[in-house]
C-alpha positions in Angstrom: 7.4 -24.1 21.5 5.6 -27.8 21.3 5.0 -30.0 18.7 1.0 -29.1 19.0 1.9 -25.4 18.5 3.5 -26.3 15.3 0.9 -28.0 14.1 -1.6 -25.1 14.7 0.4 -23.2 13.1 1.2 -25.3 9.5 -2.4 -26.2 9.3 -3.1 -22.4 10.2 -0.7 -21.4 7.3 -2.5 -24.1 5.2 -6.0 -23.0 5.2 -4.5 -19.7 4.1 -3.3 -21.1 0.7 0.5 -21.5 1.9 1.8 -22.6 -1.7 -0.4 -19.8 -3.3 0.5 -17.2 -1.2 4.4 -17.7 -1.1 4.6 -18.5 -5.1 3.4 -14.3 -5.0 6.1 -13.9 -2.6 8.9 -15.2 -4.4 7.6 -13.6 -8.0 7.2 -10.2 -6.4 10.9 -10.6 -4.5 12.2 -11.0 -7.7 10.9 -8.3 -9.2 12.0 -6.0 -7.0 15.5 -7.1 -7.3 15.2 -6.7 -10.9 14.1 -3.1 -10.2 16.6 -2.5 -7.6 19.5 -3.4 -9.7 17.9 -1.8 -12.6 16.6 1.6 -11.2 17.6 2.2 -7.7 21.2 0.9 -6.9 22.5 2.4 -10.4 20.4 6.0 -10.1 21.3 5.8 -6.2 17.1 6.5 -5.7 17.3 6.4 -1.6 13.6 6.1 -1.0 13.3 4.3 2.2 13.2 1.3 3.2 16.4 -1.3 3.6 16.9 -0.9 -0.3 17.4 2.7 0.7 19.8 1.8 3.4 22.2 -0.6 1.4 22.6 2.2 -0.9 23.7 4.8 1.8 26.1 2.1 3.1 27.8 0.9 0.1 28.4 4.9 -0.8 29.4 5.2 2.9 31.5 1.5 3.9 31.1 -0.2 0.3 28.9 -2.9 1.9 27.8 -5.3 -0.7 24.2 -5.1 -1.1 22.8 -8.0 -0.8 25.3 -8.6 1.7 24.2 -5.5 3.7 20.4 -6.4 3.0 20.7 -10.2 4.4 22.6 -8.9 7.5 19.8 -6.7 8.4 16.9 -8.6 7.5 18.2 -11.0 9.6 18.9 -9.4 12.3 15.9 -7.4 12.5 13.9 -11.1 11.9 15.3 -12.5 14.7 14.7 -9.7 17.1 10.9 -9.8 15.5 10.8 -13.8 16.3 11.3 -13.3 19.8 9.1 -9.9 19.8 6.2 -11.2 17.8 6.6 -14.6 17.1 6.9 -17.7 14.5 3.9 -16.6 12.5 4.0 -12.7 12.5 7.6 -13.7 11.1 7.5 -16.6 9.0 7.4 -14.7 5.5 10.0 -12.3 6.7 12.3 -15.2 7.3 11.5 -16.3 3.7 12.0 -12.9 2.7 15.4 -12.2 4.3 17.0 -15.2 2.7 15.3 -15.1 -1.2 15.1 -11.1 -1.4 19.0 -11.1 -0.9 19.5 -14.1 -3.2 17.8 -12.2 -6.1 19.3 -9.0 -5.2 22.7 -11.1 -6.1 22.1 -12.8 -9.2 20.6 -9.7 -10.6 23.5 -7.1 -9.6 25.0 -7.0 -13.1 21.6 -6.4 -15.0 22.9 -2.8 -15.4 25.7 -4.1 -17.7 22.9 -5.5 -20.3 20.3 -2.8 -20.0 21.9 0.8 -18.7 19.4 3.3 -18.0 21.5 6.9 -18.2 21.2 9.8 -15.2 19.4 12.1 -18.0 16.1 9.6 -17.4 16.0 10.2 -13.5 12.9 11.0 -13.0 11.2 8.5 -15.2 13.1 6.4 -13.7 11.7 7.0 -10.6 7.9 6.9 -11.9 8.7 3.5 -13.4 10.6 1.9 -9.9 7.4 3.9 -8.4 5.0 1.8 -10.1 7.2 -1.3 -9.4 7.6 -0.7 -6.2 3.6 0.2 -5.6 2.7 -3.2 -7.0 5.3 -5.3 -5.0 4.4 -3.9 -1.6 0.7 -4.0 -3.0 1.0 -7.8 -4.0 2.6 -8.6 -0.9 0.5 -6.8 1.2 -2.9 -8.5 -0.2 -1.6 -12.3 0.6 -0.8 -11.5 3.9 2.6 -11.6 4.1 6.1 -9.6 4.9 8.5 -8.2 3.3 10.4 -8.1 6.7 13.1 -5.5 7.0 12.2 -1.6 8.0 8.2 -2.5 8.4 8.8 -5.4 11.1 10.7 -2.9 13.1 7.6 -0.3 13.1 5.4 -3.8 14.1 8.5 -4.5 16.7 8.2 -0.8 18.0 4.5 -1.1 18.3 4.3 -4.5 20.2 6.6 -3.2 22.3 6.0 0.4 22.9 3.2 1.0 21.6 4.4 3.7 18.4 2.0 3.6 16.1 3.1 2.0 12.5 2.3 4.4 10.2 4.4 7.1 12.7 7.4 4.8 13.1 7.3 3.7 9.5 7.2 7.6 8.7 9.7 8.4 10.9 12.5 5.9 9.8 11.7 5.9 6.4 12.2 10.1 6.4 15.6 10.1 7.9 17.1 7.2 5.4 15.3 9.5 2.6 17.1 13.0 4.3 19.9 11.1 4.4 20.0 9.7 0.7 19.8 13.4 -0.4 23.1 14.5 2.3 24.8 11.6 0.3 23.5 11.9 -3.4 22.2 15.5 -3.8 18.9 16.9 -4.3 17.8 15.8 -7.6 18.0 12.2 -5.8 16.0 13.4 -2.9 13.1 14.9 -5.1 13.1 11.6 -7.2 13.1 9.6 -4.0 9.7 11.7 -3.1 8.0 11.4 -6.3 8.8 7.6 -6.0 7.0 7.2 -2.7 4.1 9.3 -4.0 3.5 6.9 -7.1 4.2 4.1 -4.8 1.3 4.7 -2.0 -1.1 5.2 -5.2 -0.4 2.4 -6.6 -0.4 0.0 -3.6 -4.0 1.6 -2.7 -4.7 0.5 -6.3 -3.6 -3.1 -6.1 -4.8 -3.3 -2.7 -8.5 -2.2 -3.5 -8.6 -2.2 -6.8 -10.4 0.4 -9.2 -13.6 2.1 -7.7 -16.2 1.5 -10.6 -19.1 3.1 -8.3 -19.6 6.4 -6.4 -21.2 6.3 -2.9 -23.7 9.1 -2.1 -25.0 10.2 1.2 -27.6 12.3 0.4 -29.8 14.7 3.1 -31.9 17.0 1.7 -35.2 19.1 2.8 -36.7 17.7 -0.8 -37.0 14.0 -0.1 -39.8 12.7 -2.4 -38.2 14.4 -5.4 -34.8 13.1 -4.7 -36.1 9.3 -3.8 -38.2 9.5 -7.0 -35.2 10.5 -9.0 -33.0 7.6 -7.5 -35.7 5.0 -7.7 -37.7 6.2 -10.7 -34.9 8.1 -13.3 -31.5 6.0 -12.3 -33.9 2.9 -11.7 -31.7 2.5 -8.5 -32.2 1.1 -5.1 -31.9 3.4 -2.1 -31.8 2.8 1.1 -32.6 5.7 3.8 -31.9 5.8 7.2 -32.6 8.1 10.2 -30.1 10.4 12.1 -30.7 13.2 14.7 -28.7 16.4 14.3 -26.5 17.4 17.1 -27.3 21.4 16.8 -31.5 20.7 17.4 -32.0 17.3 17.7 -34.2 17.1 14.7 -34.0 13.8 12.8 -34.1 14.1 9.4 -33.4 11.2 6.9 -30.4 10.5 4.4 -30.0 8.6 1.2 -27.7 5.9 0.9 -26.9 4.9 -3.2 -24.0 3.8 -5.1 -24.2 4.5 -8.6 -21.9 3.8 -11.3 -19.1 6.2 -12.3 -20.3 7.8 -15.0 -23.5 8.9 -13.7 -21.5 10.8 -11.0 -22.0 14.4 -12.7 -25.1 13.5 -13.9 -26.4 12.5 -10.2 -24.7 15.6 -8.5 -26.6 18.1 -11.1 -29.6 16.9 -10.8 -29.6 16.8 -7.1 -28.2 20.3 -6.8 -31.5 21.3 -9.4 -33.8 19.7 -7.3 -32.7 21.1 -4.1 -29.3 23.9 -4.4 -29.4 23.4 -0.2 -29.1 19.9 -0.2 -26.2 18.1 1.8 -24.1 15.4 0.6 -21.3 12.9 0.6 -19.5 11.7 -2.0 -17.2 8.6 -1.7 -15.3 5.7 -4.0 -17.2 2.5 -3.9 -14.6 -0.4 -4.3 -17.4 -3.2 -4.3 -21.2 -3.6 -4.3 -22.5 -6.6 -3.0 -26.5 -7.4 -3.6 -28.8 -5.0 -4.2 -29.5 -3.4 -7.6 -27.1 -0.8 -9.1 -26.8 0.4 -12.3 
């Protein structure tokens, strides 16, 4: 690789606010040290992942875990460097030295704040949320944790297996296998972990939906238009589509309108016409127009 390359790539990096971006990186690494050594390692939570994996092999070959964690990251960094390149891999390489670091200096927090078997399972919520708004953070800079997901980005550059499968895939065995190694309450508190933790990534990632998105069709189309436009003192917008049965077009409403008119919106239009057809979806952000 040249000197120009390099260049690109820092200047690149630059534009997409380098310092800003890798201060979240370093917070959120340390946080979820704090709730490995606090939650996972000590409750032996196998929930994925290469936490997941240092766990099964310190029970298995009593690996240190941050030893075991560095090993891998690294390895699996190096193979991505070659696979996918310098910037697809540059906050996995950050990643693989820091998260190990803080994995480390925290290993002892257990001794100072001791979290007993009997609270499992809110355990599990708690590292859930944790873990949700890590991943979440991490994921909304643009930037890697490195470990099990740059092997599903490895797997797809080079075989084309798409990430969600491989990440599905990997991260169900090392779950199956936590529970082989640490029984089934583990298992079921490694799955209600995940569960919090996609929820709360789509949360951090997009937010709280404040509006509702209708798509409205209906054989009544003055009523409903002078409902939206007149009553919720709404814009709408109302486009034409042909039906693929009989190639009639017919014409739907497009509106977003705020959450708590939801039940309010969906009565009225079910009053005004009990045939009508419609869509109702989250609305994560409105841009122009006029909502109320």
């Amino acid at each position: 690789m040249n000197r120009n390359n390099i260049k690109k790539i820092f200047k690149e990096l630059k534009k997409e606010r380098f310092f800003y971006n890798y201060s979240v990186l370093i917070v959120t690494l340390f946080v979820a040290a704090i709730n490995y050594n606090l939650f996972l390692r000590p409750l032996k939570i196998v929930a994925g992942g290469t936490n997941g994996l240092s766990i099964i092999f310190e029970k298995i070959f009593s690996i240190e875990p941050s030893i075991f964690i560095f090993i891998f990251s690294f390895v699996v960094l190096v193979v991505g460097f070659f696979t996918l390149g310098i910037k697809a891999t540059s906050s996995a390489l950050a990643a693989a030295f820091i998260y190990p670091l803080f994995v480390n200096v925290t290993e002892n927090l257990d001794y100072f704040v001791s979290i007993g078997r009997e609270h499992i399972i809110i355990s599990a919520i708690f590292s859930g949320i944790i873990t949700g708004w890590v991943s979440g953070l991490i994921c909304k800079v643009n930037l890697s944790q490195g470990g099990i997901i740059l092997i599903d980005q490895i797997l797809y550059e080079k075989f084309r297996i798409s990430i969600s499968k491989s990440n599905f895939i990997i991260n169900f065995i090392i779950v199956i296998a936590g529970g082989y190694y640490f029984g089934i309450t583990n298992l079921l508190c490694a799955v209600i972990l995940l569960f919090i933790n996609s929820l709360v990534i789509d949360k951090v990632m997009l937010g709280v939906s404040d509006n509702k998105f209708f798509y409205i069709m209906t054989s009544k189309e003055e009523e409903v238009k002078n409902f939206i436009l007149n009553d919720l003192k709404n814009g709408v917008t109302i486009f034409n589509v042909k039906s693929g049965r009989d190639d009639d077009e017919k014409s739907i409403f497009m509106v977003s309108v705020a959450n708590e008119l939801y039940y309010k919106v969906t009565k009225k239009i079910k009053t005004i016409d009990n045939k009508a057809f419609f869509i109702v979806t989250d609305s994560y952000e409105v841009i122009g127009g006029h909502n109320n």
